[in-house]
Every structure is written in C-alpha cells, then in structure tokens.
C-alpha positions in Angstrom: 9.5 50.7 26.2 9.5 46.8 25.4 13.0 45.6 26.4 14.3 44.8 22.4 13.0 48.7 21.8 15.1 49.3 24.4 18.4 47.4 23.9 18.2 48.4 20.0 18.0 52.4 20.6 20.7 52.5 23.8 23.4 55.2 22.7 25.9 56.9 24.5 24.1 60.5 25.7 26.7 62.9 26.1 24.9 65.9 26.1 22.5 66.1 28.9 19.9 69.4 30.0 21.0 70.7 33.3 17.5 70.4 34.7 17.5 68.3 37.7 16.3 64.6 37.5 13.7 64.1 40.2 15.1 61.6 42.7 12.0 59.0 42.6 13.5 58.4 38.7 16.7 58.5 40.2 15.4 55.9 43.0 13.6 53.6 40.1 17.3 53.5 38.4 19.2 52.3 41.5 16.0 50.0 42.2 17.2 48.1 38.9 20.8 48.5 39.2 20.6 46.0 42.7 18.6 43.4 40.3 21.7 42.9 38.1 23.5 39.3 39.0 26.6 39.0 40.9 29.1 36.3 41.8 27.2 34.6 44.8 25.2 37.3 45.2 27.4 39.1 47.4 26.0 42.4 45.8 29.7 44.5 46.1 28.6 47.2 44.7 28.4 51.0 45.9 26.7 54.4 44.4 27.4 57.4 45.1 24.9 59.7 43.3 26.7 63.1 42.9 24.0 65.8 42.3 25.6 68.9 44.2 26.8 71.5 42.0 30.4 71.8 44.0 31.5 68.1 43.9 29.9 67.6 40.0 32.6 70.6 39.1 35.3 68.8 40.8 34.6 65.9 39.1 34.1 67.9 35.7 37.5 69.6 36.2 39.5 66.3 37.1 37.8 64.5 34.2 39.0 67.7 31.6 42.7 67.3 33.2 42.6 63.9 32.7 41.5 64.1 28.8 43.6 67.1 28.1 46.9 66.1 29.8 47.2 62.1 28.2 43.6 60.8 26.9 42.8 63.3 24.3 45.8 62.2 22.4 46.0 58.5 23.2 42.2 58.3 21.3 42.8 60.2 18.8 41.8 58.7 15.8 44.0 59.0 12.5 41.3 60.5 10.9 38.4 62.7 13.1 35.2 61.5 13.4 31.9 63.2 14.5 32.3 59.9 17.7 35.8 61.5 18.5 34.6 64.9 18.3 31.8 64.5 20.7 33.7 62.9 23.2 36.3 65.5 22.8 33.4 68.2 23.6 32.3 65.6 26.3 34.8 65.6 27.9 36.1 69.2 27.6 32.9 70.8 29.2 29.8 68.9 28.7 30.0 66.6 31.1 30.0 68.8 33.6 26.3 70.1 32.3 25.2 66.4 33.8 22.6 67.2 36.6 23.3 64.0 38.3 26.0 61.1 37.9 26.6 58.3 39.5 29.5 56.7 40.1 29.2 52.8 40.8 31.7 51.5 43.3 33.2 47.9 44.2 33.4 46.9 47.4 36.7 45.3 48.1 36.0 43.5 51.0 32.7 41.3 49.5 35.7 40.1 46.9 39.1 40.3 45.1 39.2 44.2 43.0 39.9 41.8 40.1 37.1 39.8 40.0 34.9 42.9 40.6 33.7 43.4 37.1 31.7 40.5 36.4 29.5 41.9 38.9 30.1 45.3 38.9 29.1 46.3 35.3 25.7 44.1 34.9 24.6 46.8 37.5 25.7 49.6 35.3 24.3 48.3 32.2 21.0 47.9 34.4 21.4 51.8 35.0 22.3 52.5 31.4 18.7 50.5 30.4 16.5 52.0 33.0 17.3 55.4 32.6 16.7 55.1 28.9 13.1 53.4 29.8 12.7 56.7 31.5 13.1 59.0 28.9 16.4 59.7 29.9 19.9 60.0 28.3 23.0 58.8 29.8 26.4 56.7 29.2 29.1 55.0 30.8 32.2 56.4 31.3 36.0 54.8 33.1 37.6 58.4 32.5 36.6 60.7 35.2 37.7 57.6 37.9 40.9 56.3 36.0 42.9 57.9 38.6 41.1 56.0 41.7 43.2 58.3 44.1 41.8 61.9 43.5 38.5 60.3 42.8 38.2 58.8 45.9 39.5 62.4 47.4 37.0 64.2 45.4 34.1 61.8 46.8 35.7 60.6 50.7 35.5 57.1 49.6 36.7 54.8 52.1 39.8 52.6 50.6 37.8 49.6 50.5 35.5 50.7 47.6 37.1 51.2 44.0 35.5 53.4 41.6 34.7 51.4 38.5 32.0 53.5 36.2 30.8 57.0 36.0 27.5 57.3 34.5 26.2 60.9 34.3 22.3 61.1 33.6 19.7 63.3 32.8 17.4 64.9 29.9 19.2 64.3 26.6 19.6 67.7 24.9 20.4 66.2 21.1 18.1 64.0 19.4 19.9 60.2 18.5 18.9 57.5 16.1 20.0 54.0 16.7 23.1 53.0 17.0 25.2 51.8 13.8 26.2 47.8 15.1 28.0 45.2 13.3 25.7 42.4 12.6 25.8 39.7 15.1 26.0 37.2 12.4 29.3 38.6 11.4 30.9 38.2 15.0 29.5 35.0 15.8 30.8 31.3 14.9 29.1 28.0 15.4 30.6 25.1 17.7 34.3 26.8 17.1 36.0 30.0 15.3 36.0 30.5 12.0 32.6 28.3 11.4 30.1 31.2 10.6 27.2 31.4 12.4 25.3 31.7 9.3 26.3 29.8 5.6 26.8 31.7 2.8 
C-alpha cells in the first residue's frame, strides 16, 4: 500500500489467527524497524521476537494478572464501550492467540532510560506500518512489560535493556474500517495556541 493508505487505515489489531507468521515477513518488519531515527544514531534498541508457545503463555498469563489485579479497573470507562470491551477480551485471553510478538527493548547503556523513547518508539511505529503493508494486524501495547522485573524474568533480559513496547503480530482475525480521528484542523493552532489552524 501507498504510505497515506497506509497511515489512514492503521488500527489497533487485537485479535490475531494463531497461524504462524513466516519469519522472512517477520525479517522485512525488523528490516524497517532499524530505519526509524534515533538520537545520534546510537540505534538502542533491542527485539526480542517471542514465537515459542511456552514463553508467549507466560507472557499471556502475566499480562491477564496484570489487567485483572489493577488495570482492568483503572481503565474502566464510566460508561462501556465496544474499545474497552475489546481490550478487556484482549487482554483476558486473546492476546495470548498472537503467533508472534515482539517486544522492543532500550538499551541502557547507548543512553539515559529516560531519554529512551524518542528513539525507541519511531522503531515501533515502523513495526506497527510494515506489518500493516504486509497484510498483517498488529498493535502496540506497555501492559504486558509494565512490571519490567518479571518481564525481564519471563524473557532473561540482561539489566541493561528495558522493555518499552510489546507488539504482538500476525493474521487479523476481524475485519476493521478506518479509524474514527479528530480532525487535525481541530488540534492544531497557527504561530501560538488558541490561533486555529484554519478560520472559521
């Protein structure tokens, strides 16, 4: 797909076929991910591409503690949406139905952990773009790694590297239009805030 096809039909692709993803797609995704920008082109980041069954279930059953024991109720939303419920379904049990995810690291010792992101997520949004190109579905997620300590046990990772994104991918398994968006008109202001972007 042209990239503006592509930018206006990215969603978030919860629900994912099990079938494997063949690893020269996987290859073409990580291929892109190293062509994001990063501060001085030190390049910190990490994946780890978790495809076997055992560590995907570990991960899937952390993720569902996590959601159930604090996350569920700190986004629930006054009134339920079909978003809310999704991600509630998501991250009850369908995330674990992912045939591959990949979780992007930051390397610690190429800069500051709090500088990371400006680097770190370009990459990811590079994955998220590719493996839509693809004809594939996937999302980003912070949940399954907010507890960096039993992610790093659940995938060995060595103290330097910081688990920053989880982004499971594979063969969409629901159909999605494009995504509802505010106008960009409506959020942007010319020279300084409150001048609209467009008159009238």
């Amino acid at each position: 797909m042209e990239f503006f096809e592509l930018a206006h039909r990215q969603r978030a692709y919860r629900f994912l076929e099990p079938d494997p993803v063949p690893e020269e797609l996987i290859e073409q995704i990580l291929d892109v991910a190293t062509k994001a920008p990063s501060a001085q082109n030190t390049q910190p980041w990490e994946f780890i591409v978790v495809q076997d069954p055992a560590v995907r279930g570990r991960l899937a059953d952390h993720t569902r503690h996590l959601w159930e024991s604090f996350a569920r109720d700190y986004s629930r939303p006054d009134v339920d949406t079909y978003q809310w419920s999704h991600t509630d379904e998501w991250a009850s049990g369908a995330f674990a139905r992912a045939p591959v995810v990949i979780v992007v690291c930051g390397d610690t010792r190429a800069m500051d952990a709090a500088l990371l992101g400006s680097s770190i997520f370009p990459a990811v949004q590079n994955i998220l773009l590719a493996a839509l190109a693809l004809g594939l579905g996937s999302l980003m997620s912070t949940l399954p790694i907010v507890s960096a300590r039993e992610a790093r046990e659940i995938l060995d990772l060595p103290e330097h590297l910081l688990p920053m994104a989880t982004v499971p991918i594979g063969r969409p398994s629901r159909r999605l239009g494009p995504p509802r968006r505010i106008p960009f008109a409506d959020k942007t202001h010319r020279d300084r805030h409150g001048v609209p972007w467009r008159e009238g």
